[in-house]
LOKEMI-845550 format. One record per residue (C-alpha): residue number from 1; residue in one letter; x, y, z. Coordinates in nm, 2 decimals, decimal comma, always signed. Layout:
ATOM    k  r       u       v       w
ATOM  NUM  a       X       Y       Z
...
% end
This chain:
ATOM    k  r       u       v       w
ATOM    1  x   +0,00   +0,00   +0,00
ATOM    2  x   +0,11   +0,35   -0,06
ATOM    3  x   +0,11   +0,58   +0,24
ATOM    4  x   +0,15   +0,98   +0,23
ATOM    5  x   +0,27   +1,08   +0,63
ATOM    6  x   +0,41   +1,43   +0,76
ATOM    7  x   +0,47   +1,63   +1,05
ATOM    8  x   +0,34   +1,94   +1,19
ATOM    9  x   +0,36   +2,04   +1,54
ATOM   10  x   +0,38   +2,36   +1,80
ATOM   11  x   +0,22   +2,33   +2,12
ATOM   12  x   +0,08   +2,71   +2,15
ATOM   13  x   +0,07   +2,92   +2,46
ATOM   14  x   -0,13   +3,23   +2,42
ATOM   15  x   +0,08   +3,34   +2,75
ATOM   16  x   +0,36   +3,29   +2,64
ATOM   17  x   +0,64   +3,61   +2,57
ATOM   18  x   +0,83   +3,43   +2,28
ATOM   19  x   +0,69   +3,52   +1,91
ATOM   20  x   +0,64   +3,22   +1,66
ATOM   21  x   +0,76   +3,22   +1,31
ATOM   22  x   +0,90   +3,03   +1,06
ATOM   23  x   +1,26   +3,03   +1,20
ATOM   24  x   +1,13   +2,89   +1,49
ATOM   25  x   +1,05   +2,55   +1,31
ATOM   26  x   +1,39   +2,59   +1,14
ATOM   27  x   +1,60   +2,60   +1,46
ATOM   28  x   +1,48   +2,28   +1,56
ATOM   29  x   +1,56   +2,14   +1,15
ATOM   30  x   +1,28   +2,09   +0,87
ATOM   31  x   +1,25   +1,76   +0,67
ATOM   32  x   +1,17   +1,81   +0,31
ATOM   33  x   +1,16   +1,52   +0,07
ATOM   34  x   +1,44   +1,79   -0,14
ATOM   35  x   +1,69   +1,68   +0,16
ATOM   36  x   +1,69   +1,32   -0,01
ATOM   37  x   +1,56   +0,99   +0,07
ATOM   38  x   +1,37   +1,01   +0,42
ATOM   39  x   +1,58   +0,68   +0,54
ATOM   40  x   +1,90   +0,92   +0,53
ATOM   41  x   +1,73   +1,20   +0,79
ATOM   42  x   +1,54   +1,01   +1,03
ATOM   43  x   +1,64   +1,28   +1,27
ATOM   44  x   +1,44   +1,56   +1,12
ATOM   45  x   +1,15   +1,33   +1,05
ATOM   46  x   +1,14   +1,30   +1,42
ATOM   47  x   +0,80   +1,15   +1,52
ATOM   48  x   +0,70   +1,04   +1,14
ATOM   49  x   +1,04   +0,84   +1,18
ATOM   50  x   +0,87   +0,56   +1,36
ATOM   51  x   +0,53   +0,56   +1,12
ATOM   52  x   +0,84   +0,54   +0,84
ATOM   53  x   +0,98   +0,25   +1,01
ATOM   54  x   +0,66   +0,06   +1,05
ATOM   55  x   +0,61   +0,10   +0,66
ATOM   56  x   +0,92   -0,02   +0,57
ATOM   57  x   +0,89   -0,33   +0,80
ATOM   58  x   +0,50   -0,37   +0,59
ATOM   59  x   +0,72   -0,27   +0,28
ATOM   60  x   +0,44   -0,03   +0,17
ATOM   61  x   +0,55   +0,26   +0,02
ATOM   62  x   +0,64   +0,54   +0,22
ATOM   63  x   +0,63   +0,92   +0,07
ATOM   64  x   +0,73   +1,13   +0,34
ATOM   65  x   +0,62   +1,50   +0,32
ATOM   66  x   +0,75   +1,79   +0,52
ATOM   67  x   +0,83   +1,72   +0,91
ATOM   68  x   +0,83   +2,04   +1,12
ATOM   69  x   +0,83   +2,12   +1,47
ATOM   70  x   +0,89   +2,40   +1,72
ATOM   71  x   +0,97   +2,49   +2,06
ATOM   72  x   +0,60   +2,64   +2,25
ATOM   73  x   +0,54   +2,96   +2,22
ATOM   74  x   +0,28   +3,21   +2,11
ATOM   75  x   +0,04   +3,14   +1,82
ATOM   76  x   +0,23   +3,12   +1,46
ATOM   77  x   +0,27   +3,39   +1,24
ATOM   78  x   -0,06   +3,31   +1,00
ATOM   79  x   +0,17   +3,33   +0,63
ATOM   80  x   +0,43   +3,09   +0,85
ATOM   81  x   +0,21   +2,88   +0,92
ATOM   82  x   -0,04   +2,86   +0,60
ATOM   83  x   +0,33   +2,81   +0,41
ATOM   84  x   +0,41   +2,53   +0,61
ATOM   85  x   +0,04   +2,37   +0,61
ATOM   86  x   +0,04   +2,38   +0,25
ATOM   87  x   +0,38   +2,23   +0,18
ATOM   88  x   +0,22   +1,93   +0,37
ATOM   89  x   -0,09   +1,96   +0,13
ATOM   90  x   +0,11   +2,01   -0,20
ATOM   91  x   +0,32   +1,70   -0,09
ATOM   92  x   +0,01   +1,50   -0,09
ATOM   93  x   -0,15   +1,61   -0,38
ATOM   94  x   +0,20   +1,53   -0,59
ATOM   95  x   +0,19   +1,17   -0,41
ATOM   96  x   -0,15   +1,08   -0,51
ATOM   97  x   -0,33   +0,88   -0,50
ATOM   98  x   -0,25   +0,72   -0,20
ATOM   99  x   -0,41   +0,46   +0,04
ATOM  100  x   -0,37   +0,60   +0,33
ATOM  101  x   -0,24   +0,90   +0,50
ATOM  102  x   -0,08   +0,93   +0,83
ATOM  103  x   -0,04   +1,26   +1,02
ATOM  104  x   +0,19   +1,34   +1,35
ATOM  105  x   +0,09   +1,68   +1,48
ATOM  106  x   +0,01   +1,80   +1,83
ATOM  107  x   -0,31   +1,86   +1,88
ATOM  108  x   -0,28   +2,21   +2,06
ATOM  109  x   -0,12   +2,43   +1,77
ATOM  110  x   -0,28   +2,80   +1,72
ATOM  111  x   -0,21   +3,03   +1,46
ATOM  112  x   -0,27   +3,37   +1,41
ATOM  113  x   -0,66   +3,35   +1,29
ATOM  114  x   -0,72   +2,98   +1,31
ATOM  115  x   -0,72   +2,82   +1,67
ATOM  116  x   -0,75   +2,48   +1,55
ATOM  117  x   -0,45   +2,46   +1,32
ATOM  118  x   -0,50   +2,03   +1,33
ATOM  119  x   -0,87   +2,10   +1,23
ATOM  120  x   -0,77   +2,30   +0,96
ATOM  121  x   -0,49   +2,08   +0,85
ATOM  122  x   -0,70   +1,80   +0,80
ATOM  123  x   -1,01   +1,92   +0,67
ATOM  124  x   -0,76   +2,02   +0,39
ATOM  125  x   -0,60   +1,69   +0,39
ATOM  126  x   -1,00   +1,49   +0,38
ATOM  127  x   -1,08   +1,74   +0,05
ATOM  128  x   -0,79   +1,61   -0,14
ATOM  129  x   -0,81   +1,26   -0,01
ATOM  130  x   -1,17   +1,23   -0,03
ATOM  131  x   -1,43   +1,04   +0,18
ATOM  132  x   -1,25   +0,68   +0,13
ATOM  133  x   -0,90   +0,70   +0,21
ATOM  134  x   -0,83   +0,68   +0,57
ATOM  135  x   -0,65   +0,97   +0,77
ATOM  136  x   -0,46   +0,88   +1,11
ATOM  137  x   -0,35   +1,15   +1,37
ATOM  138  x   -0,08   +1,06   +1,62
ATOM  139  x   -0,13   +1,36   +1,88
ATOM  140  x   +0,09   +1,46   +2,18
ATOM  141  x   -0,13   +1,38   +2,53
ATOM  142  x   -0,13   +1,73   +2,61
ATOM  143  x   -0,35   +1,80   +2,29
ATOM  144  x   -0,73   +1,94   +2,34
ATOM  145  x   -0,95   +1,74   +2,04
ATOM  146  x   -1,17   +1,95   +1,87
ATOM  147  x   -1,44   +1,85   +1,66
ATOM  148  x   -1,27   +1,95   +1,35
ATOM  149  x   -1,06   +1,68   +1,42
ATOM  150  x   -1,23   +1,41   +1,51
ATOM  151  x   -1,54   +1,48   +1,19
ATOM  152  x   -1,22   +1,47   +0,97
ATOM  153  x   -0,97   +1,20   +1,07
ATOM  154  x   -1,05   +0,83   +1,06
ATOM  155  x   -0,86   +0,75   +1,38
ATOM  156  x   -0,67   +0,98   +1,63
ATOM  157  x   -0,44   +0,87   +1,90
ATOM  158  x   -0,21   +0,98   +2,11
ATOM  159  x   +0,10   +0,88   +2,35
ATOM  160  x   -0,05   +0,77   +2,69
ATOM  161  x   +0,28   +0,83   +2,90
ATOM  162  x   +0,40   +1,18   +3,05
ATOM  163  x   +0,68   +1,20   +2,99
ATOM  164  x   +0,60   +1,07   +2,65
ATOM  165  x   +0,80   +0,81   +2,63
ATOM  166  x   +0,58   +0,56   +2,43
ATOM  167  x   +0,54   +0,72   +2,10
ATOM  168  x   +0,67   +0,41   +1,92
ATOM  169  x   +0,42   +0,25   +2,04
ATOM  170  x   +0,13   +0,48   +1,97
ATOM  171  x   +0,30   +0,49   +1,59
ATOM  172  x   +0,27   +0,11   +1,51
ATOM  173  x   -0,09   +0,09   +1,68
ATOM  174  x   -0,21   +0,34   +1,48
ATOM  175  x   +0,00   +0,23   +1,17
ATOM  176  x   -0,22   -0,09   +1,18
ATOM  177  x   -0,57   +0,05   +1,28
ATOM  178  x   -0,51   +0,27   +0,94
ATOM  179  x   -0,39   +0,04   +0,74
ATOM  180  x   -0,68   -0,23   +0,86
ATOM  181  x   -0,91   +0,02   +0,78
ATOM  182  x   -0,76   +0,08   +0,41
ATOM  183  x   -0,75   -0,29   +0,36
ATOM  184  x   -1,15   -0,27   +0,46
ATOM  185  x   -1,08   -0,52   +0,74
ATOM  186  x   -1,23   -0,28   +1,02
ATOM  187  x   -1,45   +0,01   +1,04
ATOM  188  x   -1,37   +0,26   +1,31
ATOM  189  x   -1,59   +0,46   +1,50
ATOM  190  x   -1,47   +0,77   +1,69
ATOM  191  x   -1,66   +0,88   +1,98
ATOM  192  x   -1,54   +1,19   +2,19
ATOM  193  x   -1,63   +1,34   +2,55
ATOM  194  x   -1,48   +1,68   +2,69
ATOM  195  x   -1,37   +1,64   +3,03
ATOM  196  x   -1,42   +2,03   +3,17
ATOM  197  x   -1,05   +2,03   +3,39
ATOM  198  x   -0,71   +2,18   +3,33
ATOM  199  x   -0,40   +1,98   +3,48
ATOM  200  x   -0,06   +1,84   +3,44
ATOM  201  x   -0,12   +1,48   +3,50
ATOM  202  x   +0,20   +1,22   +3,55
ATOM  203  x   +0,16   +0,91   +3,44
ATOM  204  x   +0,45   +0,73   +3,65
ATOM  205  x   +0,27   +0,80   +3,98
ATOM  206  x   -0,09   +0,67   +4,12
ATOM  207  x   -0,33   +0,73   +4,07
ATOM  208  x   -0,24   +0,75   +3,70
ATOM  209  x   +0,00   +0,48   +3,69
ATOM  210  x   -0,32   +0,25   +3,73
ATOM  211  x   -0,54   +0,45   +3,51
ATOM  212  x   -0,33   +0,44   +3,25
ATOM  213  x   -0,27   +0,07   +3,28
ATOM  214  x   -0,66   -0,01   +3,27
ATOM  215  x   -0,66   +0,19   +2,97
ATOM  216  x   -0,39   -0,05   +2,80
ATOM  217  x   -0,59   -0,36   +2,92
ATOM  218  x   -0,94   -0,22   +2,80
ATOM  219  x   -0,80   -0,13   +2,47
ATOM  220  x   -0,74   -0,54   +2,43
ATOM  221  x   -1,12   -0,60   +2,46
ATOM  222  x   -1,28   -0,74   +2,14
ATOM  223  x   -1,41   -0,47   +1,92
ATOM  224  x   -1,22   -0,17   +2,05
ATOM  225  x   -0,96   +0,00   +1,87
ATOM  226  x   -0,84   +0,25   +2,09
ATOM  227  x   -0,82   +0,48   +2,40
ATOM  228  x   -0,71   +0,79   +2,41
ATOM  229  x   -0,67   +1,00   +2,73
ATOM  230  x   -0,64   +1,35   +2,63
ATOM  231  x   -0,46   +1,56   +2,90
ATOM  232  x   -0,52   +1,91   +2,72
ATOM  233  x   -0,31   +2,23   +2,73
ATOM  234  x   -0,38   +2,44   +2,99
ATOM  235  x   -0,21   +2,73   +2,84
ATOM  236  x   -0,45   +2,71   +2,53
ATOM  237  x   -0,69   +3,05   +2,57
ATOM  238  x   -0,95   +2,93   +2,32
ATOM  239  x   -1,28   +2,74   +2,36
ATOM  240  x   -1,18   +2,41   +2,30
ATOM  241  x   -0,86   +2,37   +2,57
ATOM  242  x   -0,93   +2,12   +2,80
ATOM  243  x   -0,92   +1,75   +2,87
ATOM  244  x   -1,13   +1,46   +2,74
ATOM  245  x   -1,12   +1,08   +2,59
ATOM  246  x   -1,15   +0,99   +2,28
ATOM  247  x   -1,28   +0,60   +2,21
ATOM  248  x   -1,23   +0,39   +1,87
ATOM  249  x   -1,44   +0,08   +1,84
ATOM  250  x   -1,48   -0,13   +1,50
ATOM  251  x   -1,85   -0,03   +1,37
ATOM  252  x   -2,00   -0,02   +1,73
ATOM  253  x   -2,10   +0,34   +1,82
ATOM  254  x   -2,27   +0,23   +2,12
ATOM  255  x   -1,92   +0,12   +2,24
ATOM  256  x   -1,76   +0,37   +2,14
ATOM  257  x   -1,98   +0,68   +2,37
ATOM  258  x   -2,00   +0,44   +2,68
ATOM  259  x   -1,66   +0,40   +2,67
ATOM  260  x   -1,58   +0,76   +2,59
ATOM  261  x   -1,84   +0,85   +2,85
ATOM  262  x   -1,73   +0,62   +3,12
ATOM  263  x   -1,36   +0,65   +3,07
ATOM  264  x   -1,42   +1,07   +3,09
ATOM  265  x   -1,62   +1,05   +3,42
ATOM  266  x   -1,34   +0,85   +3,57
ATOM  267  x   -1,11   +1,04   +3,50
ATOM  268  x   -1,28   +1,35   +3,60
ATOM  269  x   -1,29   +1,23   +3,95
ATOM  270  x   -0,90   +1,19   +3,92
ATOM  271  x   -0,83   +1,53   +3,91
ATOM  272  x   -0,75   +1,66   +4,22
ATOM  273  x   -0,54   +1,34   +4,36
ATOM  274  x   -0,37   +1,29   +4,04
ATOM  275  x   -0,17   +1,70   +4,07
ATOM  276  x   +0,17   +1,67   +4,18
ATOM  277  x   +0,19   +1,76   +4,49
ATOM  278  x   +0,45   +2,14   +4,43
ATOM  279  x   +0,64   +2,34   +4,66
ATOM  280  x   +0,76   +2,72   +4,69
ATOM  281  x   +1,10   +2,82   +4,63
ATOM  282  x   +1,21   +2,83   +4,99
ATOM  283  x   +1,07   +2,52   +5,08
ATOM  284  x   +1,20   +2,31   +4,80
ATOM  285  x   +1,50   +2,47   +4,89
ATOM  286  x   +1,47   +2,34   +5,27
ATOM  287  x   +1,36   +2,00   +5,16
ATOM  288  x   +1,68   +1,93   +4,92
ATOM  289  x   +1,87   +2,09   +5,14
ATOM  290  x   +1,72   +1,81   +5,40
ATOM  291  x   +1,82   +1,52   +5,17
ATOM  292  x   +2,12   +1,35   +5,34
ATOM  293  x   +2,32   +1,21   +5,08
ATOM  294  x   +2,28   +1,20   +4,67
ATOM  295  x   +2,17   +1,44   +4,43
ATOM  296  x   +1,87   +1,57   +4,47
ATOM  297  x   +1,63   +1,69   +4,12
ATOM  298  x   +1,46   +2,01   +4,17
ATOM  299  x   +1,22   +2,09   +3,93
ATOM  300  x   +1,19   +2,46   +3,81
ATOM  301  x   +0,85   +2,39   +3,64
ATOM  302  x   +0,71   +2,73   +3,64
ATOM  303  x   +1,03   +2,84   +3,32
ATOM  304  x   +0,98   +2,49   +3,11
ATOM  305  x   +1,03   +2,58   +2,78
ATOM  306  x   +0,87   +2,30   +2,68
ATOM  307  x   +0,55   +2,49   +2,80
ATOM  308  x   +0,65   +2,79   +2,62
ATOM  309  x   +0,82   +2,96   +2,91
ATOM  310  x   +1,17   +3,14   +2,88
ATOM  311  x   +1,37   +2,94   +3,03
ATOM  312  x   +1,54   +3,22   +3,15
ATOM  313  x   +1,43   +3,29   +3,52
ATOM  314  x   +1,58   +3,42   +3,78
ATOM  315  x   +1,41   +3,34   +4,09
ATOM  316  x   +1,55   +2,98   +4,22
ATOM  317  x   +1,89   +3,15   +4,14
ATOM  318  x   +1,87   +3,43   +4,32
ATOM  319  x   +1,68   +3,22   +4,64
ATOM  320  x   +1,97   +3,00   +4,61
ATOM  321  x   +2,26   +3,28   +4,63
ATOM  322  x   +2,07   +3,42   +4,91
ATOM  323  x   +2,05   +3,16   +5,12
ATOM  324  x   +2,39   +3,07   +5,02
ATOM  325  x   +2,32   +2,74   +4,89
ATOM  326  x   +2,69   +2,60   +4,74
ATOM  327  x   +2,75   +2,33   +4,53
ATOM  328  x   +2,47   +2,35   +4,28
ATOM  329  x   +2,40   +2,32   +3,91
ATOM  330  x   +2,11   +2,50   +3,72
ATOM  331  x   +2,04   +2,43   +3,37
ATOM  332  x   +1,92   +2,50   +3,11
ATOM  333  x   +1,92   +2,83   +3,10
ATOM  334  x   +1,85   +3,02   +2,77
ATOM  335  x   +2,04   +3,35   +2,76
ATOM  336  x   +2,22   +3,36   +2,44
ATOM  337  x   +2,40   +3,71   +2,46
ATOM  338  x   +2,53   +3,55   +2,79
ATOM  339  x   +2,67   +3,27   +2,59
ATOM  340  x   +2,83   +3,53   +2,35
ATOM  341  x   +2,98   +3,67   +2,61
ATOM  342  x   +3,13   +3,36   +2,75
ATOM  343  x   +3,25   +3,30   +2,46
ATOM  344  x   +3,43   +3,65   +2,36
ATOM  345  x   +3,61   +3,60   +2,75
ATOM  346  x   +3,71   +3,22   +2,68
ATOM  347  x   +3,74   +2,95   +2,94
ATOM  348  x   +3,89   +3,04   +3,29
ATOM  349  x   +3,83   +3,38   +3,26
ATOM  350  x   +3,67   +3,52   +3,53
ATOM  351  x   +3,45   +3,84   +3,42
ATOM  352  x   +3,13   +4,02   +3,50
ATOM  353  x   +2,79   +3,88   +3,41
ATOM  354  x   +2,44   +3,95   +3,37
ATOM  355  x   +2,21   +3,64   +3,36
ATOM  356  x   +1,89   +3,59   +3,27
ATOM  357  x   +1,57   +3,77   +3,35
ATOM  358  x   +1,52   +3,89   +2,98
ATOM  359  x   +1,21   +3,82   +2,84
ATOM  360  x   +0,97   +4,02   +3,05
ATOM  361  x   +0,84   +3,96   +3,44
ATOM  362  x   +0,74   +3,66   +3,47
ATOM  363  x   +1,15   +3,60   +3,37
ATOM  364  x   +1,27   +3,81   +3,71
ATOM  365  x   +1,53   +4,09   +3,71
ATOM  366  x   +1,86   +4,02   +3,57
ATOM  367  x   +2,12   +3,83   +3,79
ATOM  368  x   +2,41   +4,05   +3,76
ATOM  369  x   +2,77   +3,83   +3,95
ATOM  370  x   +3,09   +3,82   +3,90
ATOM  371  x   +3,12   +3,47   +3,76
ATOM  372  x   +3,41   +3,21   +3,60
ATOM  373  x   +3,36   +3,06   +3,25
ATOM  374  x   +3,41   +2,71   +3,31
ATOM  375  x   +3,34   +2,50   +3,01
ATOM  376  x   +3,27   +2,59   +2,66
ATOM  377  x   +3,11   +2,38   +2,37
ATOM  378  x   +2,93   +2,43   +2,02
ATOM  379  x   +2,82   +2,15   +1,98
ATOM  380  x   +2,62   +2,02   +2,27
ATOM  381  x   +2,35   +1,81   +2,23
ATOM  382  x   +2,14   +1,57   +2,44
ATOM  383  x   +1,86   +1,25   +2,29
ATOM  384  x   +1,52   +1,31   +2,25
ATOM  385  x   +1,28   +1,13   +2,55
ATOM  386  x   +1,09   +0,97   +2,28
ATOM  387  x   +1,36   +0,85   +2,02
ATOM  388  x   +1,71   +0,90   +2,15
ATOM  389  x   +1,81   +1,12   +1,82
ATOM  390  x   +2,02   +1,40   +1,92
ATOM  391  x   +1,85   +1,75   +2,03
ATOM  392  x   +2,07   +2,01   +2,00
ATOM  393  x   +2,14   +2,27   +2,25
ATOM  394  x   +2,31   +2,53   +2,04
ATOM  395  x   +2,65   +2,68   +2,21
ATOM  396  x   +2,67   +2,62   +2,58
ATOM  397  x   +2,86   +2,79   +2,82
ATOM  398  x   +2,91   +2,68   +3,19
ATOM  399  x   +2,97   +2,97   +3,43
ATOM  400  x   +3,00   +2,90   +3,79
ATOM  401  x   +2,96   +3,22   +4,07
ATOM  402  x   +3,00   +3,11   +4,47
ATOM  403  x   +2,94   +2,74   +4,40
ATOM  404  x   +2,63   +2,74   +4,19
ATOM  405  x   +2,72   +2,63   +3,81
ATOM  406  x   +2,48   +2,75   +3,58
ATOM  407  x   +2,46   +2,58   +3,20
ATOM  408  x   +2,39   +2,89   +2,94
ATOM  409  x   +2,24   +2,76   +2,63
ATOM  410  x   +2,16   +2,93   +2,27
ATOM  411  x   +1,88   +2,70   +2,15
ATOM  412  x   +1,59   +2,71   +2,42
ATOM  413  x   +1,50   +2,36   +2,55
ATOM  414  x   +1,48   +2,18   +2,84
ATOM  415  x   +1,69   +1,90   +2,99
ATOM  416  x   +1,59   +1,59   +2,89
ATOM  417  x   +1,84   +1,36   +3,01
ATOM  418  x   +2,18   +1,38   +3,22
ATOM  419  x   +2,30   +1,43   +2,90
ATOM  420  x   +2,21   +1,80   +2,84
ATOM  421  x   +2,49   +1,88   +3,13
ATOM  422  x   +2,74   +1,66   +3,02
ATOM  423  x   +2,75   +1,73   +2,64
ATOM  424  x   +2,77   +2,09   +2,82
ATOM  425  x   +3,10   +1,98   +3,00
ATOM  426  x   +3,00   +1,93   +3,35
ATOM  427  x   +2,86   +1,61   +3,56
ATOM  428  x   +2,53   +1,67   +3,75
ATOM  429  x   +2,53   +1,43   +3,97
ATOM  430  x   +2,89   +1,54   +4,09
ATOM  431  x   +2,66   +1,85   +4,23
ATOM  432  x   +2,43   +1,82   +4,56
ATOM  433  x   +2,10   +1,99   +4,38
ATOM  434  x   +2,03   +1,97   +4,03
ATOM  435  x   +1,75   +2,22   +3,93
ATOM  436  x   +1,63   +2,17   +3,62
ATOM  437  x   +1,40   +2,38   +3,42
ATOM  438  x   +1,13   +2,10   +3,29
ATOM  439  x   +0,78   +2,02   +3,40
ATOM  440  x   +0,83   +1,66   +3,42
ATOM  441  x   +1,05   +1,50   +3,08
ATOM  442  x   +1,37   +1,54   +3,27
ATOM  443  x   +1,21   +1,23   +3,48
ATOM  444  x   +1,25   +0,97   +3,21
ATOM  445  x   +1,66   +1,06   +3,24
ATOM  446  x   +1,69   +1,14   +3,60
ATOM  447  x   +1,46   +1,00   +3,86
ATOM  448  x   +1,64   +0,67   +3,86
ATOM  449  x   +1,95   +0,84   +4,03
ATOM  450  x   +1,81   +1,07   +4,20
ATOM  451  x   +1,82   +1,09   +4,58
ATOM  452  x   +1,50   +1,25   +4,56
ATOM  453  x   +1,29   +1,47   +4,29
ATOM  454  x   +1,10   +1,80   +4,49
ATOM  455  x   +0,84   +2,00   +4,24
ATOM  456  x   +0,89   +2,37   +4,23
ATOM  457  x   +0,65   +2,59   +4,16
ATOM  458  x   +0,79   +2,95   +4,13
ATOM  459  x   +0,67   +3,23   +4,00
ATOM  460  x   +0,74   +3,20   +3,65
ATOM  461  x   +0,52   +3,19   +3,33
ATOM  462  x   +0,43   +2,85   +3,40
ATOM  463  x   +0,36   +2,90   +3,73
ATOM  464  x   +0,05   +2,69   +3,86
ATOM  465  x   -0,17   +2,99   +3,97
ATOM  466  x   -0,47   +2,90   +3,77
ATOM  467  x   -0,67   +3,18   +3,85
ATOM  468  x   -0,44   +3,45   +3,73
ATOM  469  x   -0,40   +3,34   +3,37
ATOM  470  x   -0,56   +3,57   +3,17
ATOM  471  x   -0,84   +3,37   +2,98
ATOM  472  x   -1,05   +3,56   +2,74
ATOM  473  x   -1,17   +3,22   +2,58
ATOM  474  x   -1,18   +2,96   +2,76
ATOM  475  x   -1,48   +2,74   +2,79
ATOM  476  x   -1,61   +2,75   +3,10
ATOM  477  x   -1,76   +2,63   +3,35
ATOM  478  x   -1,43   +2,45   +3,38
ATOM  479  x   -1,20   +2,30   +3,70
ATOM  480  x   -1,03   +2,38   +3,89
ATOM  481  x   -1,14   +2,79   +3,80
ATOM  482  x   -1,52   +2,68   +3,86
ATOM  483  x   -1,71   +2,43   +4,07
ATOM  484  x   -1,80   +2,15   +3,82
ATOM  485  x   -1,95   +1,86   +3,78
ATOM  486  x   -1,93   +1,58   +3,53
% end
């Protein structure tokens, strides 16, 4: 069979103080079937790299359109994103006609004028295609399904695990369910429900852990396709953020709602014992700080950049220096004119710095010290949490300034592994507190050493303060901002 697949994904948030445009998709590299045969740059297919794989192993035919992706940040600039959208739709129209089509994309992308850029991508994709070739979607958890979506895609999924460590997985289920579907073996029927809450919801702990795992076994019953646990965006501002559950059965509709229905309420009652329990600067300070021997993780979660924050605060730092907190490393930390300036010094000098603290107030004022350039690299990298391919970090620079080490990077991302430190030149866990600026990723890579992980929530553009993002769109009634019930 011949299969069209391709990439598009930004995971928008309409708080956030960093500007989206094409060069944004470019930093991170952009697959187009130009570059040469997809098997030679399975790096910058990144997520369709896996569907690629599972075609090649089914020796159908693969044509592999553009593969794009971006740090979060605001909504795209609307001729960025239209340009890159229609690359993706001039790809498929060269390649038909096709069997099947198979889409990775987020599921929470916004552009400037369209707040459902997936909706629009594939109600695009369904007029070329038609009514009778089958469309998959392979979504990040953190999506928020719209109705767009689901009227014109045959199957969505997405990854169950956060961190999202199982698209592979996800990939090859939804590989088959497609390709069952073109060979007129199955006939899948979508149902979803909106669960009304907003949340970060981690999968390794319970009550998750065991939620997610019914999920797995449920999805083995006869006649169901697939479950999908969407955890939403909360950083979305438009009417269709939120969670929800989205059930595939094979021609039984009935199934398909109860399940949908069932799965949503249950998880709905989830909501409050499934948040990470966070702590304020001081006292994850105190508790690390309590921690008798090891490293101890904290988690900076309020400037993830992988939520669209800076990654560029300065308020752990400056707790840390005031409490004179030694022996520390802090990473990553996206100042590039910092960086520069490393670099123009060179290592072992020891020169005047201002760090961080640029990008507005939710960043913090600028940490000015007198600090020591350490380590230098250009090309740092660390592996991806859901393939291993190398992520690049841009120039690094390592400065350290009265025993806190701080890892200075060009290309914003957070740390998703050890890695991200050493490929900087300097070993973590040779450090008493780690503090990393990540939600939750940076688990996959650290919590197994670890003396003990402590959730931080600062006061950064992430910060967990519900009630003071500014929503001008949100649907509401909706938890934890209202008293609901489901």
């Amino acid at each position: 069979m011949k299969c069209y697949m391709a990439f598009l994904a930004h995971e928008t948030n309409s708080f956030s103080p960093i500007p989206t445009d094409r060069s944004s998709f470019e930093e991170a590299g952009i697959y187009r079937p130009a570059l040469g045969p997809p098997g030679e740059h399975l790096s910058l297919l990144k997520g369709v790299a896996d569907f690629y794989a599972e075609a090649q192993r089914r020796n159908d035919e693969a044509v592999v359109g553009l593969c794009a992706i971006a740090q979060p940040s605001l909504p795209c600039l609307k001729r960025d994103y239209e340009a890159l959208r229609d690359e993706i739709l001039d790809g498929l129209r060269a390649a038909m006609p096709v069997d099947m089509v198979l889409l990775m994309l987020h599921g929470s992308m916004m552009a400037q004028g369209c707040d459902d850029c997936e909706g629009d991508v594939l109600a695009r994709v369904r007029a070329i295609v038609g009514s009778d070739v089958p469309v998959g979607v392979l979504l990040d958890l953190h999506c928020n399904i719209t109705p767009g979506m689901v009227a014109n895609a045959t199957a969505i999924k997405a990854c169950k695990e956060y961190p999202h460590t199982d698209f592979a997985e996800r990939a090859q289920e939804l590989y088959a369910i497609i390709a069952a579907t073109a060979q007129k073996k199955i006939e899948p029927v979508m149902r979803f429900v909106r669960v009304p809450m907003l949340g970060l919801f981690q999968t390794t702990r319970e009550p998750m852990r065991s939620f997610v795992d019914g999920l797995l076994a449920r999805e083995k019953e006869p006649g169901v396709l697939s479950i999908t646990l969407a955890h939403g965006f909360p950083w979305s501002d438009f009417s269709g953020a939120g969670a929800g559950v989205l059930a595939i059965t094979d021609r039984d509709e009935p199934k398909a709602r109860e399940l949908a229905e069932s799965i949503g309420r249950q998880f709905f009652a989830l909501r409050e014992a499934a948040q990470v329990p966070l702590r304020g600067i001081d006292a994850a300070i105190d508790e690390a700080l309590g921690v008798a021997s090891g490293s101890v993780v904290i988690a900076d979660m309020s400037d993830n950049p992988g939520g669209g924050a800076p990654s560029d605060s300065t308020f752990m730092l400056r707790a840390l220096l005031e409490r004179r907190v030694r022996n520390v490393v802090v990473g990553l930390v996206w100042d590039p004119v910092a960086v520069r300036i490393a670099f123009s010094a060179g290592e072992g000098a020891r020169i005047p710095m201002r760090i961080g603290g640029k990008l507005g107030p939710a960043s913090g004022d600028p940490l000015d010290v007198e600090a020591t350039v350490l380590h230098l690299r250009t090309d740092a990298a660390q592996p991806h949490i859901a393939d291993g391919y190398p992520v690049e970090l841009g120039r690094t620079a390592v400065v350290e300034f009265e025993g806190i080490a701080v890892v200075l990077n060009e290309i914003r991302q957070q740390p998703f592994h050890p890695g991200a430190f050493t490929a900087a030149g300097i070993d973590p866990w040779q450090r008493r507190i780690i503090v990393v600026k990540s939600s939750f990723h940076f688990y996959a890579g650290f919590a197994e050493r670890a003396a003990a992980i402590i959730y931080c929530d600062a006061p950064g553009a992430l910060n967990n303060d519900v009630a003071r993002r500014p929503y001008r769109r949100l649907k509401r009634p909706i938890w934890p901002l209202d008293d609901v019930t489901m």
